[in-house]
Short mmCIF file of the C-alpha atoms (twelve columns), coordinates in Angstrom:
data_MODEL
# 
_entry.id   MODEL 
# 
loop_
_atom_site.group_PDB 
_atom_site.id 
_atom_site.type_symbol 
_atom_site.label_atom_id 
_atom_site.label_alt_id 
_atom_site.label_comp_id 
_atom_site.label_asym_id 
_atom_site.label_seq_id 
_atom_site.Cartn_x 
_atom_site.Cartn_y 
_atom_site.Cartn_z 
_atom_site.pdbx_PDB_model_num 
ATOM 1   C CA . UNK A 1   10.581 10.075 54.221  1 
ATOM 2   C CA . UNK A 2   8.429  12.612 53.316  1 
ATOM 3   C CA . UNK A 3   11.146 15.543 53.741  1 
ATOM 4   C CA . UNK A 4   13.333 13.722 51.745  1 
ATOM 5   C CA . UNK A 5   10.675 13.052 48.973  1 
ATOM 6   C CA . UNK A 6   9.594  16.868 49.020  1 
ATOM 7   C CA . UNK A 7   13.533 17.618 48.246  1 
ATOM 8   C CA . UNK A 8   13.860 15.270 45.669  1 
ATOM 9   C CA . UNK A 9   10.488 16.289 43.750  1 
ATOM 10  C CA . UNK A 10  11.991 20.283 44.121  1 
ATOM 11  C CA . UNK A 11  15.462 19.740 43.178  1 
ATOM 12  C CA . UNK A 12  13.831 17.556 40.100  1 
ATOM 13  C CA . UNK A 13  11.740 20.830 39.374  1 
ATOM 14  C CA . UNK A 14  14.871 22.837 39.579  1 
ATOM 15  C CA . UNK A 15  16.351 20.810 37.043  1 
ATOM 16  C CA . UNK A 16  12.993 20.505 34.557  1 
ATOM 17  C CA . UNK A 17  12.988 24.493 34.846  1 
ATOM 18  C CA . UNK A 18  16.728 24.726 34.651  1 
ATOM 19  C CA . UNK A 19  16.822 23.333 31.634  1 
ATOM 20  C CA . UNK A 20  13.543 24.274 30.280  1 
ATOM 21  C CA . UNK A 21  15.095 27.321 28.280  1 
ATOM 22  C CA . UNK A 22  17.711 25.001 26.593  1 
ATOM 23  C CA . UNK A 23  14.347 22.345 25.758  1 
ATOM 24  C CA . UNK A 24  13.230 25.394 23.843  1 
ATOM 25  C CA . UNK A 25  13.209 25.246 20.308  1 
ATOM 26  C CA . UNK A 26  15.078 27.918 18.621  1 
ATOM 27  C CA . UNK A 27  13.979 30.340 18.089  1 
ATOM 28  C CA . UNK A 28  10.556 31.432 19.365  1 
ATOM 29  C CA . UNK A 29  10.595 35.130 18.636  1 
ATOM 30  C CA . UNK A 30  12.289 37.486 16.329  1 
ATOM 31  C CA . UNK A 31  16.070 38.113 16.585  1 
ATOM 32  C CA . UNK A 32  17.728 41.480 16.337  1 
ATOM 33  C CA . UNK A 33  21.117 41.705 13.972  1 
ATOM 34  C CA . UNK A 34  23.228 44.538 15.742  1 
ATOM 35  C CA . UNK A 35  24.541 46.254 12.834  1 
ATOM 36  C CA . UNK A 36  27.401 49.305 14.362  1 
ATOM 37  C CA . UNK A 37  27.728 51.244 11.436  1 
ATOM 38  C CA . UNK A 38  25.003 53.430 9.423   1 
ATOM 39  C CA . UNK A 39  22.551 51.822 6.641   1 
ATOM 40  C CA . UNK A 40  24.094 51.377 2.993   1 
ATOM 41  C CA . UNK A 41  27.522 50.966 4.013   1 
ATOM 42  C CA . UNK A 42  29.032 47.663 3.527   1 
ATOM 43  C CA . UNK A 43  28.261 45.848 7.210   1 
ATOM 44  C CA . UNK A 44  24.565 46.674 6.303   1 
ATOM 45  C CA . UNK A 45  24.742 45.205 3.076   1 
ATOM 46  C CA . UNK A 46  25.632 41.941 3.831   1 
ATOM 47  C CA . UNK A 47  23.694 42.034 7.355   1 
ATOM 48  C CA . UNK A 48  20.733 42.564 5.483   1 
ATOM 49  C CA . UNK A 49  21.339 39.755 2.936   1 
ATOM 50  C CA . UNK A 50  21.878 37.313 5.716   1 
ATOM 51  C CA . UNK A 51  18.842 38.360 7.568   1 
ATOM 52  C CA . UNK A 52  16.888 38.128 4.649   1 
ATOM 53  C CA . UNK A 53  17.934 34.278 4.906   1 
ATOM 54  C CA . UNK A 54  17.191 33.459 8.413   1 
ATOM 55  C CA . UNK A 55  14.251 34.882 8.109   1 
ATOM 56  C CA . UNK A 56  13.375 32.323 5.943   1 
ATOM 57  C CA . UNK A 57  15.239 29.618 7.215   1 
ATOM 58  C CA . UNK A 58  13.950 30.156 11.171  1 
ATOM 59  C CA . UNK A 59  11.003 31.153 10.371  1 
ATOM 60  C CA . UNK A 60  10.551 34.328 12.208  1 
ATOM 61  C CA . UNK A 61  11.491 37.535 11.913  1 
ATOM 62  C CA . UNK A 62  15.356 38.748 11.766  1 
ATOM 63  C CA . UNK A 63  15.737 42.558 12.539  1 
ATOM 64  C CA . UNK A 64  18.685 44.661 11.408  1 
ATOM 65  C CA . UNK A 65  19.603 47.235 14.005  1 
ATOM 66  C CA . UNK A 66  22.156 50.137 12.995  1 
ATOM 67  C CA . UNK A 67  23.707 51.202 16.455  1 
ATOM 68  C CA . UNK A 68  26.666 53.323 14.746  1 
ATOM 69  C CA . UNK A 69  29.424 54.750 16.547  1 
ATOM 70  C CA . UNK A 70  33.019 55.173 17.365  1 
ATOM 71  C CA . UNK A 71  34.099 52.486 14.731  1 
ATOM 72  C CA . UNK A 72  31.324 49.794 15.557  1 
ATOM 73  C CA . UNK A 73  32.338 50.114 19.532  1 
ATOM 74  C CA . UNK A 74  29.033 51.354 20.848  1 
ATOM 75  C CA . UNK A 75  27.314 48.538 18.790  1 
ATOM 76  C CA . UNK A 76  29.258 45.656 19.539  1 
ATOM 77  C CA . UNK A 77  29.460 47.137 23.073  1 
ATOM 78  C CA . UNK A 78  25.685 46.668 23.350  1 
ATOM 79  C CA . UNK A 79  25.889 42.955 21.635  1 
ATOM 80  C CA . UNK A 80  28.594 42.066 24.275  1 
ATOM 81  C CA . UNK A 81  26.305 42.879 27.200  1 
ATOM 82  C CA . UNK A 82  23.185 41.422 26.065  1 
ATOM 83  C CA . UNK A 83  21.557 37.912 26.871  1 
ATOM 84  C CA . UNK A 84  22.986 35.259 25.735  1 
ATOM 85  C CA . UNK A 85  20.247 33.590 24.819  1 
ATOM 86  C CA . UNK A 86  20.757 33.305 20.684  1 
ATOM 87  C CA . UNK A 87  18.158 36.666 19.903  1 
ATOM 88  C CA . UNK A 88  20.769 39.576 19.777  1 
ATOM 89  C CA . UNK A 89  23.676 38.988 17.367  1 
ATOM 90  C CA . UNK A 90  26.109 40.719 15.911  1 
ATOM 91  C CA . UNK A 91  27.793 41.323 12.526  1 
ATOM 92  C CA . UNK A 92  31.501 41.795 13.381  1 
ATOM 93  C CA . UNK A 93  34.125 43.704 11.114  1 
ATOM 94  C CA . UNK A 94  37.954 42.948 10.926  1 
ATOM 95  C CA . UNK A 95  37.606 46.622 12.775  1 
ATOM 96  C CA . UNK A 96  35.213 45.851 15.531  1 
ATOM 97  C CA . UNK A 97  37.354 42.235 16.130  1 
ATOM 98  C CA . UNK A 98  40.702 42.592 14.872  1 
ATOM 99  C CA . UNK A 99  41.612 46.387 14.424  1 
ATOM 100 C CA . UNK A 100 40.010 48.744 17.214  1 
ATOM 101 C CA . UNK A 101 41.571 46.248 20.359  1 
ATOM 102 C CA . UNK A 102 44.802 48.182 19.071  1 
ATOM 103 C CA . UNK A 103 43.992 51.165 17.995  1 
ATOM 104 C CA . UNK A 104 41.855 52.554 20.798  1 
ATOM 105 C CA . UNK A 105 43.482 53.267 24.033  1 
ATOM 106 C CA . UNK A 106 40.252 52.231 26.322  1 
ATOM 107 C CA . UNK A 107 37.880 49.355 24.847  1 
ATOM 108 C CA . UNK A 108 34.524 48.836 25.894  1 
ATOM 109 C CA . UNK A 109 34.299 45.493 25.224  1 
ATOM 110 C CA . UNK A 110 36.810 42.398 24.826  1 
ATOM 111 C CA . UNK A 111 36.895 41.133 21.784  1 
ATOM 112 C CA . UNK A 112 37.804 37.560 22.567  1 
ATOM 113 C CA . UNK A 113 36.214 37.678 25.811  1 
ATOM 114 C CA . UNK A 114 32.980 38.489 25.829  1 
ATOM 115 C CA . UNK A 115 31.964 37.032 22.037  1 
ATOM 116 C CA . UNK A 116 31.336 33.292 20.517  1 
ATOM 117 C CA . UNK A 117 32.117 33.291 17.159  1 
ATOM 118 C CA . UNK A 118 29.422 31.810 14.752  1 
ATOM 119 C CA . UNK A 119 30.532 32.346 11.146  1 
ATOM 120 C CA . UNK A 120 32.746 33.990 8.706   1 
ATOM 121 C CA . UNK A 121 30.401 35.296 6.442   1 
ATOM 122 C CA . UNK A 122 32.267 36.848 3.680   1 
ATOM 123 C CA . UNK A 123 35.593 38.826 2.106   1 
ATOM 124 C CA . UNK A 124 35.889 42.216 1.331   1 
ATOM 125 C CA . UNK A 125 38.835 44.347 -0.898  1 
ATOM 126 C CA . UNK A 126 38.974 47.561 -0.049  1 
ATOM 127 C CA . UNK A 127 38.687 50.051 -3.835  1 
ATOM 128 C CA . UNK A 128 41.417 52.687 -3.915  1 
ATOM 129 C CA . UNK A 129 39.340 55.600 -5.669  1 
ATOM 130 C CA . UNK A 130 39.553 59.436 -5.999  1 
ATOM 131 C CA . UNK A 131 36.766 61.844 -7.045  1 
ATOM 132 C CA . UNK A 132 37.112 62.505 -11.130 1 
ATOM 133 C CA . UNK A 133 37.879 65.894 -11.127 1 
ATOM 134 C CA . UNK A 134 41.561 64.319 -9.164  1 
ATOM 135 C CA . UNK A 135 44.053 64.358 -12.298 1 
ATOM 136 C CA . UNK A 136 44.960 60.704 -11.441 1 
ATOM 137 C CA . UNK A 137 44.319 57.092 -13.010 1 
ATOM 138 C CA . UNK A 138 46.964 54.925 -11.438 1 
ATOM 139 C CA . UNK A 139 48.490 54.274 -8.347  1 
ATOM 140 C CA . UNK A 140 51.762 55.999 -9.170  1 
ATOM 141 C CA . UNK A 141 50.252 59.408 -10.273 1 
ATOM 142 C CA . UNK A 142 48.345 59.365 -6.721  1 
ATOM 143 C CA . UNK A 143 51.997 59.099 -5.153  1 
ATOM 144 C CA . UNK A 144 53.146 61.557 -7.513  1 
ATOM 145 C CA . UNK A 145 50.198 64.150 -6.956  1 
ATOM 146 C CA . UNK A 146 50.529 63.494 -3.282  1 
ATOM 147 C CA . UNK A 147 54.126 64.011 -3.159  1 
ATOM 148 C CA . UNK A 148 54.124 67.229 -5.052  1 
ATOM 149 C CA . UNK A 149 51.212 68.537 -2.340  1 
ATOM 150 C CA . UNK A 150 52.158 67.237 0.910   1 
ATOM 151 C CA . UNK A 151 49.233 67.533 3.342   1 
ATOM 152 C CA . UNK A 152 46.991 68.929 0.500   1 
ATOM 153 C CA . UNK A 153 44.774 65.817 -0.343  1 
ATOM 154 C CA . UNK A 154 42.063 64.825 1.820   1 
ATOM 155 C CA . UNK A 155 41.474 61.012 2.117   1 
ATOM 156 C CA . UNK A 156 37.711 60.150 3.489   1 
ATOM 157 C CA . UNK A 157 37.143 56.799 5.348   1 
ATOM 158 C CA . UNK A 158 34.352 55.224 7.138   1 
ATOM 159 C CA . UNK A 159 35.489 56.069 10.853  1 
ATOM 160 C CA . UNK A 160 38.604 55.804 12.874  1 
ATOM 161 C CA . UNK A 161 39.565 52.371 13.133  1 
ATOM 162 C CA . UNK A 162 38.073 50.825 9.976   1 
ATOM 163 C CA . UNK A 163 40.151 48.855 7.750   1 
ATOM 164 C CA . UNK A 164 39.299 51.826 5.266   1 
ATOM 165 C CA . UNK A 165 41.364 54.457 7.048   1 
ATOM 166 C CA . UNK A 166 44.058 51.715 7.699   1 
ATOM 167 C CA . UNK A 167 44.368 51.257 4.358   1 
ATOM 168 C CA . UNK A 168 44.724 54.746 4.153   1 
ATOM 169 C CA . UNK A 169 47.498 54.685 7.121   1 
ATOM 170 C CA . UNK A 170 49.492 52.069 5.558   1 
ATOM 171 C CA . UNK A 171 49.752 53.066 2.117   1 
ATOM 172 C CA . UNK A 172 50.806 56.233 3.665   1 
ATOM 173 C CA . UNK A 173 53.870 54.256 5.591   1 
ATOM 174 C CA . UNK A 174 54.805 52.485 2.182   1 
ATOM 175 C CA . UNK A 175 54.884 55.309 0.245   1 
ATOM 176 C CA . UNK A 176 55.781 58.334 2.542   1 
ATOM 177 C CA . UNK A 177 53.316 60.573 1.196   1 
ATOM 178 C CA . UNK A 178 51.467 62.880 3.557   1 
ATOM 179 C CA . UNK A 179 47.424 63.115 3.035   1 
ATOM 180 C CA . UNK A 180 45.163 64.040 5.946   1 
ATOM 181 C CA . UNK A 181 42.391 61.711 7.260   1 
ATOM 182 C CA . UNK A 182 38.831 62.665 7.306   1 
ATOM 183 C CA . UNK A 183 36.762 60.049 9.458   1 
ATOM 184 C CA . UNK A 184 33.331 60.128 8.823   1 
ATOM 185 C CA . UNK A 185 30.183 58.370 10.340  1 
ATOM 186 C CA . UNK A 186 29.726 55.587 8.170   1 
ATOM 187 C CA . UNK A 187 30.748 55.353 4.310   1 
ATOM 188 C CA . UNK A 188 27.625 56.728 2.837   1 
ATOM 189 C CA . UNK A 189 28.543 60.584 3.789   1 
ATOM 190 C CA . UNK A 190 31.944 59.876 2.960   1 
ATOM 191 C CA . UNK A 191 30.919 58.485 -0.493  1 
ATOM 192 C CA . UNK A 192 28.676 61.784 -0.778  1 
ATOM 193 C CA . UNK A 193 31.738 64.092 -0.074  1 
ATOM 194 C CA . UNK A 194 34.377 62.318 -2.349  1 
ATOM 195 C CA . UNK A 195 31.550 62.360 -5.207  1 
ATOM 196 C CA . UNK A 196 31.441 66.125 -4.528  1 
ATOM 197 C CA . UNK A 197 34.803 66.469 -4.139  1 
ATOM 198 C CA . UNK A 198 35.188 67.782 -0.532  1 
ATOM 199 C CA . UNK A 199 38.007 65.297 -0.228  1 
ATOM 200 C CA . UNK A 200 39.787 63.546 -3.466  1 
ATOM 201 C CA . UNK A 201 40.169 60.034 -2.530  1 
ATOM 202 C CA . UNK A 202 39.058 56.887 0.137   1 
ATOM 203 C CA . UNK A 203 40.037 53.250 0.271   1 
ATOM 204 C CA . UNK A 204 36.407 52.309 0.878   1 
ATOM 205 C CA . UNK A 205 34.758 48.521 0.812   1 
ATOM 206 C CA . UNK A 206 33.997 47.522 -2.655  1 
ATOM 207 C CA . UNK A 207 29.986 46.517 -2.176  1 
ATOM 208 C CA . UNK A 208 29.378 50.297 -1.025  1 
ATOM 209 C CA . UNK A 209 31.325 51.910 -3.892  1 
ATOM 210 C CA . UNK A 210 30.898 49.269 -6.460  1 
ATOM 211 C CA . UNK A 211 27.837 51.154 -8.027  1 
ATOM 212 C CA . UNK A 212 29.434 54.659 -8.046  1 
ATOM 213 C CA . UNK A 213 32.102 53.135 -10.075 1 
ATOM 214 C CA . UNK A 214 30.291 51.079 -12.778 1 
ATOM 215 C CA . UNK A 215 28.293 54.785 -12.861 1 
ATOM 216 C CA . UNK A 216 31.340 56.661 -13.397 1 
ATOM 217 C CA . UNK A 217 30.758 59.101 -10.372 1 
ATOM 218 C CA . UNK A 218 34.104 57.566 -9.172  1 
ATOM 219 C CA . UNK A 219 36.965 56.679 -10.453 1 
ATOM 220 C CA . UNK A 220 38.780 53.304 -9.207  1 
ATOM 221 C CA . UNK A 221 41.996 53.138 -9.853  1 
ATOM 222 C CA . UNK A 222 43.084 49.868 -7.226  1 
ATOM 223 C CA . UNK A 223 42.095 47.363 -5.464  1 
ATOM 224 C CA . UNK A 224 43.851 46.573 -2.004  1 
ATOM 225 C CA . UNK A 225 43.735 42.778 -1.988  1 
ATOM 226 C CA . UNK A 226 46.097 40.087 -3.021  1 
ATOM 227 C CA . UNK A 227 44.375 39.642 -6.090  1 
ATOM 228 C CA . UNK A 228 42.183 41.720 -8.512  1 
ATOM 229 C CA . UNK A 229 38.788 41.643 -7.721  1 
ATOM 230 C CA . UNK A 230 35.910 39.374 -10.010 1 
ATOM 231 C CA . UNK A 231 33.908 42.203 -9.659  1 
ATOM 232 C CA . UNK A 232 36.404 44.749 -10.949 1 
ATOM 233 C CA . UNK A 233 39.162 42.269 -13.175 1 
ATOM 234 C CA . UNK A 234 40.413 45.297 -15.470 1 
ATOM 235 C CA . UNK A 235 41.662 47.385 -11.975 1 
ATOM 236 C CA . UNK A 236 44.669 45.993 -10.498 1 
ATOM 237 C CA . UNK A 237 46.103 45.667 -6.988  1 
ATOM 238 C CA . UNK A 238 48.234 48.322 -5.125  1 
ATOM 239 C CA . UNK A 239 50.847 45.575 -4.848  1 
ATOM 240 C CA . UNK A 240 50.994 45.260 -8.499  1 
ATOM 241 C CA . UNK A 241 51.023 48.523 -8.555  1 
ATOM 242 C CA . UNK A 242 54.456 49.243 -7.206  1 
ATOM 243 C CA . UNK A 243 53.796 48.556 -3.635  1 
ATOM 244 C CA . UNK A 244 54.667 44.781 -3.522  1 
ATOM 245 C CA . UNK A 245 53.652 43.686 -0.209  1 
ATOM 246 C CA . UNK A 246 50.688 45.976 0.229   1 
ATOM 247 C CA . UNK A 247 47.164 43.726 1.239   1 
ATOM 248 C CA . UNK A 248 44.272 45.403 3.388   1 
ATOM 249 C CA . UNK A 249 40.869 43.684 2.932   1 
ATOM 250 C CA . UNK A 250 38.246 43.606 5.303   1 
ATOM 251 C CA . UNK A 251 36.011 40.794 6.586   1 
ATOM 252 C CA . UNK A 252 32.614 40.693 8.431   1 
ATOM 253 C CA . UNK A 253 31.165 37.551 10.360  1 
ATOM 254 C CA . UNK A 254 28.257 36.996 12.613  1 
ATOM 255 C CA . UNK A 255 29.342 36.662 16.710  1 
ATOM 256 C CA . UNK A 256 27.219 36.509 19.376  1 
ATOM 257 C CA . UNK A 257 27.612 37.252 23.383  1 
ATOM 258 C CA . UNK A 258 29.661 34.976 25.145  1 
ATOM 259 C CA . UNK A 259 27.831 32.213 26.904  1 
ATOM 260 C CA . UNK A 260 25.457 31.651 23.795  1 
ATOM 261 C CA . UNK A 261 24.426 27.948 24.563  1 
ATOM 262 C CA . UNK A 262 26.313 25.666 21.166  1 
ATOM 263 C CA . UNK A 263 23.439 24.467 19.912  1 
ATOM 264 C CA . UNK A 264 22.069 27.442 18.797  1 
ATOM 265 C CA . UNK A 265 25.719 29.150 17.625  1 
ATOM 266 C CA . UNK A 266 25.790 25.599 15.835  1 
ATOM 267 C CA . UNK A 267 22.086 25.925 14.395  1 
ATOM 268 C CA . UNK A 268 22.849 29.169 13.134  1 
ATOM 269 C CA . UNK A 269 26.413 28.935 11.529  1 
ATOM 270 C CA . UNK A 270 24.768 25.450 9.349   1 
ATOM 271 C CA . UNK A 271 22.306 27.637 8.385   1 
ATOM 272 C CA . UNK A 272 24.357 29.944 6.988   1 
ATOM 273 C CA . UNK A 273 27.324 27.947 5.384   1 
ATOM 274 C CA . UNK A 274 24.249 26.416 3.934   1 
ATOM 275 C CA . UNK A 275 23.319 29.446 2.144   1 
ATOM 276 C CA . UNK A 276 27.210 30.700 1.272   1 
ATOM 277 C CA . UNK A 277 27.054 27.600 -0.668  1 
ATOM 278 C CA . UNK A 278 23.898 28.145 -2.842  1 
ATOM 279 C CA . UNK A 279 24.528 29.744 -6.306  1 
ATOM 280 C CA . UNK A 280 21.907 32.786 -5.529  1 
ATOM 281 C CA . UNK A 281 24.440 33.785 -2.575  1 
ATOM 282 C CA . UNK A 282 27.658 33.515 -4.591  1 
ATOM 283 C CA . UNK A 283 25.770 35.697 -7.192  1 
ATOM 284 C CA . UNK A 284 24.751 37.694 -4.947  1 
ATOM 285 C CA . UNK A 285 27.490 38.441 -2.903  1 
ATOM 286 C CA . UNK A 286 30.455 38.596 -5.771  1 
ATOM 287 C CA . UNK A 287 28.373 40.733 -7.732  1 
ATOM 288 C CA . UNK A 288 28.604 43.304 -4.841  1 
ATOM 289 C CA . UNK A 289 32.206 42.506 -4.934  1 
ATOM 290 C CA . UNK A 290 31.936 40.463 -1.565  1 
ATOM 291 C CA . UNK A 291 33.337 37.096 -1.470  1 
ATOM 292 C CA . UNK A 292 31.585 34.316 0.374   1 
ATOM 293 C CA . UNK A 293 33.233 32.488 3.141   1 
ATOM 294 C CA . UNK A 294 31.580 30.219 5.729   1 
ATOM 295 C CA . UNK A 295 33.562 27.786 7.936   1 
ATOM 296 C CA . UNK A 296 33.201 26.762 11.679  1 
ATOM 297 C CA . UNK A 297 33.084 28.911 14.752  1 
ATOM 298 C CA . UNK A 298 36.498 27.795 15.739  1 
ATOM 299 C CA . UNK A 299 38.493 28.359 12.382  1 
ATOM 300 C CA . UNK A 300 36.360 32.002 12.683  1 
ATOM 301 C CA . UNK A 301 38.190 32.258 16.412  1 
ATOM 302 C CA . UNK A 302 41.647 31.518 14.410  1 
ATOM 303 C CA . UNK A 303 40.869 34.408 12.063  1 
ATOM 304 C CA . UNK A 304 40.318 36.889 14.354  1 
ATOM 305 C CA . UNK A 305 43.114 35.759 16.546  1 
ATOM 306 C CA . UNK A 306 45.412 35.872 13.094  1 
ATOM 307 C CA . UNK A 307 43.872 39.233 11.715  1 
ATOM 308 C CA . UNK A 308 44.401 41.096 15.368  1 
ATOM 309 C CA . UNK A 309 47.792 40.001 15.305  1 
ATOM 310 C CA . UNK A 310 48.551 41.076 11.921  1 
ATOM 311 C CA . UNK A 311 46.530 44.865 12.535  1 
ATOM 312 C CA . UNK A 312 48.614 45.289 15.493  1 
ATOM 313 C CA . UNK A 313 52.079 45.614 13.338  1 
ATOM 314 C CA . UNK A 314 49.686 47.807 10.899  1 
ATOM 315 C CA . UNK A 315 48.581 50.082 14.043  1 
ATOM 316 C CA . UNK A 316 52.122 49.975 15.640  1 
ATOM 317 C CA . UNK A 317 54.150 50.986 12.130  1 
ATOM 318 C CA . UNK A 318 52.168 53.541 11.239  1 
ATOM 319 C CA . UNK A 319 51.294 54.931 14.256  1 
ATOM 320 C CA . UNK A 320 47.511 55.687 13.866  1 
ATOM 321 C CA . UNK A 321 45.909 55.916 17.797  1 
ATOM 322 C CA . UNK A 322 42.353 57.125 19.084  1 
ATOM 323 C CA . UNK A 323 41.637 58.486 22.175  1 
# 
């Protein structure tokens, strides 16, 4: 009787420390938000403005961590193989979840695999936009320019792999103009360069570029979503452009390692559809030319299953690879 009594008292303190960690409330300690791509681009932007909001919300302390590096690979490498325990997180691009799976020969990580999606966080149109000294102000004097100096313009993007060079890659395929691709390490430098004019033009996320523009230190001349931006109404879309068809906007969302427990994906995607739906965030985030999403894990798991479908034709037509 005893031995049996001794069993059940262990296997009952197996169970009380088994599920101690889930009894915790969440969360305890400060959480880090993996950021793969350098400060002031666009991914840091709105990484920052969400932790800014947790921090509030939980209570505690929310960390952004820029681990740049081979197109947000080496960060969302380092998400995908920490605990799952709701303190590392990560803010996912459409080229860390939806582009890089086909573009990149070896992946570090699976994208489906080894992430739980928590939230969509918000929209992005990529800016079509040259350097001012570039004797162009539409869409059609690019192509013209461009066609008249094959391989002579220089177009800048965040890293191989982002939706910016893709943009880049598929307006290439639409309009058969040849311009060389310079990837740099996140779209600050890049910005730098196109200001200066080492290269003449970049289809870069609107947040980072927005305040170059309204400055007049560049000069957009396009926007590459479906419709004209609120931020910039008076620019229209390449499609309206003359490239009917043409749509390459990027998206970032918060993920976390697979195996998070639901409760806390759950706690943290109400917290933040809670905040996409306050005024100060829609202020916020459209006045960096970012447009707020939200939504449930799972309809976040049929976006990225959508967008890596739809990146694959975009990889496969126009050919863009990295080793």
């Amino acid at each position: 009787m005893m031995r049996i009594l001794r069993r059940a008292a262990l296997g009952a303190l197996a169970l009380l420390l088994a599920g101690g960690a889930w009894a915790q409330p969440y969360p305890t300690k400060s959480i880090r938000l993996v950021v793969p791509f350098p400060a002031a681009g666009t991914t840091d932007i709105l990484a920052r403005e969400v932790a800014q909001r947790l921090s509030v919300s939980f209570g505690q302390s929310v960390v952004v961590d820029n681990r740049p590096g081979a197109a947000g690979n080496i960060g969302s490498d380092m998400v995908a193989k920490s605990a799952p325990d709701g303190y590392t997180l990560l803010m996912g691009t459409v080229g860390t979840h939806a582009i890089n799976p086909s573009l990149y020969a070896k992946m570090p990580y699976n994208h489906v695999k080894d992430f739980v999606p928590i939230v969509l966080v918000a929209g992005v149109p990529n800016v079509l936009e040259v350097t001012p000294s570039l004797p162009v102000n539409s869409v059609a004097d690019l192509i013209k320019l461009a066609k008249e100096k094959p391989g002579q313009l220089n177009f800048a993007s965040s890293g191989s792999g982002t939706s910016i060079h893709l943009s880049g890659e598929l307006f290439k395929t639409m309009t058969g103009v040849d311009m060389m691709h310079v990837p740099y390490k996140g779209s600050a430098p890049a910005l730098t360069d196109l200001m200066g004019g080492q290269v003449q033009l970049m289809f870069d996320n609107l947040p980072s570029s927005l305040a170059q523009i309204k400055a007049g230190k560049l000069r957009a001349i396009a926007v590459t979503s479906a419709q004209r931006s609120p931020a910039l109404p008076n620019i229209p879309t390449i499609a309206e452009s003359g490239l009917p068809g043409f749509e390459a906007s990027s998206w970032f969302g918060l993920l976390a390692p697979a195996g998070t427990p639901p409760a806390i994906v759950a706690r943290v995607n109400a917290d933040v559809n809670e905040w996409l739906q306050t005024a100060e965030a829609k202020e916020k985030l459209l006045a960096q030319g970012a447009i707020p999403a939200g939504g449930t894990p799972e309809q976040f798991a049929a976006h990225i299953r959508v967008e890596t479908e739809k990146w694959a034709k975009v990889v496969k037509v126009s050919g863009a690879k990295v080793d």
